[in-house]
C-alpha positions as CSV (number, residue, x, y, z in Angstrom):
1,X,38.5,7.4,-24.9
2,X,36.5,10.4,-23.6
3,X,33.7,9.4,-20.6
4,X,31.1,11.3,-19.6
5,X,29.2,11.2,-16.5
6,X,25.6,12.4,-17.2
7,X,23.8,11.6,-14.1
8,X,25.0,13.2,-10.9
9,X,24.6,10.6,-8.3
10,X,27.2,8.7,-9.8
11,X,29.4,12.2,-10.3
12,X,28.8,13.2,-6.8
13,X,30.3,9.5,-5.9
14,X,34.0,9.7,-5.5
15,X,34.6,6.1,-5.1
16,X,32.8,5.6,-8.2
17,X,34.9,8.4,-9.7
18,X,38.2,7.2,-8.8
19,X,37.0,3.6,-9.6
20,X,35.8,4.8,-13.0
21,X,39.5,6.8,-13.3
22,X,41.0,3.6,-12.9
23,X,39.9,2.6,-16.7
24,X,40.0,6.3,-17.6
25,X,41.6,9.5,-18.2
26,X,39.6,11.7,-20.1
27,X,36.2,12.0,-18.0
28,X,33.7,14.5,-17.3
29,X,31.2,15.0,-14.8
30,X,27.9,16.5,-13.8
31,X,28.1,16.9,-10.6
32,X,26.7,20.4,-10.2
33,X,23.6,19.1,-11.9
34,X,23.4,21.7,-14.5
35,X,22.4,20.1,-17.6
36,X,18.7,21.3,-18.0
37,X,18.0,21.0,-21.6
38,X,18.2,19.3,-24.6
39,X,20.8,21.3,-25.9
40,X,22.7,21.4,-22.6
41,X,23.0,17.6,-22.8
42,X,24.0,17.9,-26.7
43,X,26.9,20.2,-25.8
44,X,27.7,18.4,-23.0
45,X,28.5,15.0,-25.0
46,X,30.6,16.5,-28.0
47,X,33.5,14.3,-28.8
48,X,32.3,11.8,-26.1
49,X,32.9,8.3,-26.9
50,X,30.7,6.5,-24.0
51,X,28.3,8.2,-21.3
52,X,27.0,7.3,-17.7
53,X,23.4,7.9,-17.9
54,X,20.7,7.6,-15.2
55,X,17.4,8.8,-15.3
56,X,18.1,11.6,-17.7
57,X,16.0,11.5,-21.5
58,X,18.6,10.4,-24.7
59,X,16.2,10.5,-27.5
60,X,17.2,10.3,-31.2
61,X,17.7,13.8,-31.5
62,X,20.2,13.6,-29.1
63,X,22.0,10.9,-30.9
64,X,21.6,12.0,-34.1
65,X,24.0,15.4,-32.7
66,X,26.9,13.2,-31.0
67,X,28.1,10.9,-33.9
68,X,31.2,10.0,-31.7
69,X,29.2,8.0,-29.1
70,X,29.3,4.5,-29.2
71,X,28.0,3.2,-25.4
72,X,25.3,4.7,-23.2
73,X,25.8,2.9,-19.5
74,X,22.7,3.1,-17.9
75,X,22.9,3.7,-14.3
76,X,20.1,2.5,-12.7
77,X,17.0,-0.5,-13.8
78,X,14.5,1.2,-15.9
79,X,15.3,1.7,-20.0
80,X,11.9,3.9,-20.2
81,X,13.9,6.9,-20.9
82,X,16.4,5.6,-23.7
83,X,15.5,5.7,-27.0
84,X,16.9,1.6,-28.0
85,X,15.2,1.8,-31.1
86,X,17.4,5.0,-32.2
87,X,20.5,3.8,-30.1
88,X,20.0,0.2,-32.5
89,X,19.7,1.9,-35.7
90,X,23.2,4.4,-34.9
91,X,25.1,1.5,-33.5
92,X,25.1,2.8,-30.0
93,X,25.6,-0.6,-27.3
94,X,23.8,-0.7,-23.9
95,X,25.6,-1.1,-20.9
96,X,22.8,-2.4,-18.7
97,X,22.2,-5.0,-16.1
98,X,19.0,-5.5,-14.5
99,X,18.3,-5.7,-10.7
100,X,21.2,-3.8,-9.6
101,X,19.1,-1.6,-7.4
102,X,16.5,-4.2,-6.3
103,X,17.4,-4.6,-2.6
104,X,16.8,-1.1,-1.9
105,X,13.9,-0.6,-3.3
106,X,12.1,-3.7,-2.2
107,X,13.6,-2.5,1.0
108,X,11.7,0.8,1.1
109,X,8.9,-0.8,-0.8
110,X,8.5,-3.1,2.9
111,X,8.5,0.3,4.8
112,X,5.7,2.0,3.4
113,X,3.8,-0.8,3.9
114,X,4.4,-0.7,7.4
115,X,4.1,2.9,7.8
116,X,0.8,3.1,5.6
117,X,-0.6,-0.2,7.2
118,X,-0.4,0.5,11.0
119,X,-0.6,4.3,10.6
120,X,3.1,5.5,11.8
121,X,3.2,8.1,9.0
122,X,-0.1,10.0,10.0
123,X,0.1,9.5,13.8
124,X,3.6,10.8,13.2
125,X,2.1,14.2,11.6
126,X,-0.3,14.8,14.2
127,X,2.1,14.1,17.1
128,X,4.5,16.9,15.3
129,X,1.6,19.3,15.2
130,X,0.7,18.7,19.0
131,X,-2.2,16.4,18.0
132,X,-1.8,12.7,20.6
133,X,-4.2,10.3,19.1
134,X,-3.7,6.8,19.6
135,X,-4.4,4.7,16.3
136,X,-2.2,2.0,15.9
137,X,-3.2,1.0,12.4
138,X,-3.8,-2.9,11.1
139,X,-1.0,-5.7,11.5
140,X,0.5,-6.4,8.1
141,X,1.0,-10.0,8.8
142,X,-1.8,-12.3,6.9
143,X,-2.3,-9.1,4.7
144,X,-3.5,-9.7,1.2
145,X,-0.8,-8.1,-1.2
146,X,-1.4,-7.1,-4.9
147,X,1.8,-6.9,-6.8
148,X,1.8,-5.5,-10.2
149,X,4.8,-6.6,-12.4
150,X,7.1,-9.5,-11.3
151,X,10.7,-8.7,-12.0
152,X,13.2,-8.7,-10.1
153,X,12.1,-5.9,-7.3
154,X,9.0,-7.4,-6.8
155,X,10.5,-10.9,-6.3
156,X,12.6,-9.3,-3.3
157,X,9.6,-7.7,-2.4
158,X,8.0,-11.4,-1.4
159,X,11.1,-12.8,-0.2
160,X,11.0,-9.7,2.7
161,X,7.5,-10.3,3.2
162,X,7.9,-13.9,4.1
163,X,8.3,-13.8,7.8
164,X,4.7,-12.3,7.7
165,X,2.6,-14.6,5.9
166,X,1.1,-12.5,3.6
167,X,-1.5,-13.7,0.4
168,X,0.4,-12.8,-2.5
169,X,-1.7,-11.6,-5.7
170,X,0.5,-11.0,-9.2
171,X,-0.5,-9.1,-12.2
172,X,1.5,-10.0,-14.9
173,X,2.0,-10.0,-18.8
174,X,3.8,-13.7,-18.3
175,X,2.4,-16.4,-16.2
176,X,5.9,-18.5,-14.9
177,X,4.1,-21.5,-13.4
178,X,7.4,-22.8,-11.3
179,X,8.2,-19.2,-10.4
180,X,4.6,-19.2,-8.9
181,X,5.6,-21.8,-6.8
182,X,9.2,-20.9,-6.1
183,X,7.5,-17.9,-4.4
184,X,4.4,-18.7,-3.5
185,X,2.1,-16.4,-5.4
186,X,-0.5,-16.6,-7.2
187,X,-1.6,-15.0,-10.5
188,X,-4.5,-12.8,-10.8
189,X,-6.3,-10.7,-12.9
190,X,-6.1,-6.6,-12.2
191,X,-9.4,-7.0,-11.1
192,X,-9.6,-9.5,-8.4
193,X,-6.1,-7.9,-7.5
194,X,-8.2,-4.5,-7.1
195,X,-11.3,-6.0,-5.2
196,X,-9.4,-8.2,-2.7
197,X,-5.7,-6.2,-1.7
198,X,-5.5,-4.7,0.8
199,X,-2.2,-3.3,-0.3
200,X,-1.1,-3.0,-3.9
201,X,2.4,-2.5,-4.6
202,X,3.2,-1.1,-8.1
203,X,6.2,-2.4,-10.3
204,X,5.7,-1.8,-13.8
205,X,8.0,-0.8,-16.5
206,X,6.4,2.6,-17.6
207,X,4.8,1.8,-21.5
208,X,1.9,2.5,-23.3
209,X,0.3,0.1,-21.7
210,X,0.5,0.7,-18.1
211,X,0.1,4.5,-18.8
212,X,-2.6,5.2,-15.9
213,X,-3.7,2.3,-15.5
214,X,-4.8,3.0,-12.0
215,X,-7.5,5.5,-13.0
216,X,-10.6,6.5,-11.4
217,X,-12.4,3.0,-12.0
218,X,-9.3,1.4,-10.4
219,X,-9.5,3.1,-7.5
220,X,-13.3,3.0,-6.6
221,X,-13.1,-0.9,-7.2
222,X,-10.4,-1.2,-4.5
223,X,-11.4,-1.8,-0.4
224,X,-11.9,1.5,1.1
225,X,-9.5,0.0,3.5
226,X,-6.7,-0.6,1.2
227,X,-3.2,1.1,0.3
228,X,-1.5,1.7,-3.0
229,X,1.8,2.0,-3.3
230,X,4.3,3.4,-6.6
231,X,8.2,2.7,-6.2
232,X,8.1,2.5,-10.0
233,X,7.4,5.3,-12.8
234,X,5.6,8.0,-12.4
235,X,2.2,8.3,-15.0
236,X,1.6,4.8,-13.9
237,X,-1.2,6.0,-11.5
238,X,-3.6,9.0,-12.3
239,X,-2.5,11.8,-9.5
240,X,-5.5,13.5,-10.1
241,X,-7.6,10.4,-9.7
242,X,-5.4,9.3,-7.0
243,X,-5.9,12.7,-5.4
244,X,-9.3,12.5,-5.4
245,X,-10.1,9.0,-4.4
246,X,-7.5,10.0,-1.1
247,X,-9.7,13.2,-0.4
248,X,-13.1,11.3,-0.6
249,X,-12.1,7.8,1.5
250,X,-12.5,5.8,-1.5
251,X,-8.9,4.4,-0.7
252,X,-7.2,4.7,2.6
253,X,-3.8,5.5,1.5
254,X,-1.3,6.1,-0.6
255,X,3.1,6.3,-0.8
256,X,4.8,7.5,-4.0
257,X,8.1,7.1,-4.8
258,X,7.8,8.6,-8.5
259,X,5.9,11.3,-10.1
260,X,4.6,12.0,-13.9
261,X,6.6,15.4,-13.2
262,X,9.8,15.3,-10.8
263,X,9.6,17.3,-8.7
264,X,6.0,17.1,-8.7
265,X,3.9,20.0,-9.2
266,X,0.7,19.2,-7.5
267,X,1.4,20.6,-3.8
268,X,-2.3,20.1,-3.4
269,X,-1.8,16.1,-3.9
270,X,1.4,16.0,-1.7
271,X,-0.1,18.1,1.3
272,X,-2.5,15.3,1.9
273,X,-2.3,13.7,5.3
274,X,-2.9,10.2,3.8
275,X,0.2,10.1,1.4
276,X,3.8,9.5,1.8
277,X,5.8,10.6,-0.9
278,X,9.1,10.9,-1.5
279,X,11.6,12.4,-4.2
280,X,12.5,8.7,-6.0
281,X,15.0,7.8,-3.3
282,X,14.1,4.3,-3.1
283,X,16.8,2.8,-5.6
284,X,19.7,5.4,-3.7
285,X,20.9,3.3,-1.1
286,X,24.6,3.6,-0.4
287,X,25.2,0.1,-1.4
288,X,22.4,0.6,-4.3
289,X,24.8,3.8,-5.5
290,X,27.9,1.9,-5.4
291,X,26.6,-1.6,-7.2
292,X,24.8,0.4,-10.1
293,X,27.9,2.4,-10.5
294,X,29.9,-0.7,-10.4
295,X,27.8,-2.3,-13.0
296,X,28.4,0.6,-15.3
297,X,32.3,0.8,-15.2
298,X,32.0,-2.6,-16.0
299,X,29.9,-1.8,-18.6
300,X,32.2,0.3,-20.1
301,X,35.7,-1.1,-19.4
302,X,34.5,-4.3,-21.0
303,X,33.2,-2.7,-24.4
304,X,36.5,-0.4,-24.2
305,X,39.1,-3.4,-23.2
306,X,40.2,-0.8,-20.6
């Protein structure tokens, strides 16, 4: 069986090389990140008979020119960027198990909250740039949190913030009445979420419709005083609306972990004092790396009896 290794995180790996060589001989690897297009991605999966795939774009076209293929292993949560429809109709399986990377990014999502919240990411700035002003921010504890989505990330996310005694606010499609009170949370609609956070936490799948759903109106409904935070898919929030609502005061802050374009191209939007942003690192722990890339040899030994 040929392997190949589309996503270079897991090529860079060489634990999760060797592991995968275990099960394997015939592999290849993108470590030099140099598939770019469409076609590279075509050429690069000739003859393959199962793929690694992380964050990278597999649509039916893609498919349609690589026959051989019979398993797509997704390394990392979100399916967003998998065509399942086409991979159904060819036959292609789904190596995939949820929450693999949940940890790390509840664990990041817990730090911007801090930063944002008692003002450790500007302070930080102006100390750099020979500025001393002494603004210690708000105390998170007894915060009200709005969390949109409740899967598996988000219920880490309430488990860390225990220890402070937060409100917790949920927006989402289900209502589980015994997780409610497994966790303590509540469910709310978006817009008592938007009128009473003061942080909101974003954790939605990216679909048609969450597409912007934090918008203009969504942000001039929320507490000047609050935070919103995105550790999930970019072209959930509106940059430009988000841009503008952090240049006028309308919202106090802002951290983003994902972008509608990576790398973004705004370096108006992410020059601004009052956002953190970062290039999707939240899910790339070490021991995040290692227990996705896990999960996908597994994947693909099992369908392979290797």
């Amino acid at each position: 069986m040929k392997i190949a290794v589309i996503t270079p995180l897991f090529s860079r790996s060489t634990e999760l090389m060797q592991a995968l060589g275990n099960h394997f001989s015939d592999i290849k690897h993108n470590a030099d990140n140099t598939l770019k297009t469409k076609a590279d991605l075509i050429a690069f999966l000739q003859g393959v008979d199962g793929a690694v795939v992380g964050r990278e774009e597999i649509d039916d076209e893609i498919l349609s020119a690589c026959p051989q293929l019979k398993i797509l292993s997704r390394y990392g949560v979100g399916l967003d960027n998998l065509d399942l429809e086409a991979m159904k109709k060819r036959g292609i399986v789904l190596g995939w198990s949820g929450g693999t990377n949940s940890n790390s990014v509840a664990e990041i999502t817990l730090s911007f909250m801090l930063s944002l919240i008692r003002n450790l990411h500007i302070a930080t700035t102006l100390l750099k740039n020979g500025t001393w002003k002494v603004n210690g921010g708000s105390e998170l504890s007894g915060k009200t949190i709005g969390l949109f989505g409740f899967g598996n990330i988000a219920k880490r996310v309430v488990e860390l913030l225990a220890p402070f005694h937060c409100t917790i606010l949920v927006y989402n499609r289900t209502h589980d009445e015994a997780e409610a009170q497994k966790y303590g949370i509540t469910y709310a609609t978006k817009e008592r979420i938007l009128e009473e956070a003061d942080i909101i936490s974003i954790h939605l799948p990216l679909t048609p419709e969450s597409k912007n759903i934090f918008s203009a109106d969504a942000f001039k409904a929320m507490k000047k005083s609050a935070f919103i935070i995105n550790t999930a898919r970019g072209g959930i929030i509106d940059e430009e609306a988000l841009k503008v609502a952090l240049q006028t005061g309308e919202i106090a802050g802002a951290a983003l972990e994902a972008f509608a374009i990576e790398p973004p191209q705004d370096k108006e939007l992410i020059a601004l004092p009052n956002l953190i942003c970062t290039p999707h690192l939240g899910g790339n722990s070490k021991e995040s790396i290692l227990a996705m890339g896990y999960s996908c040899i597994e994947h693909l030994s099992s369908f392979f009896k290797h």
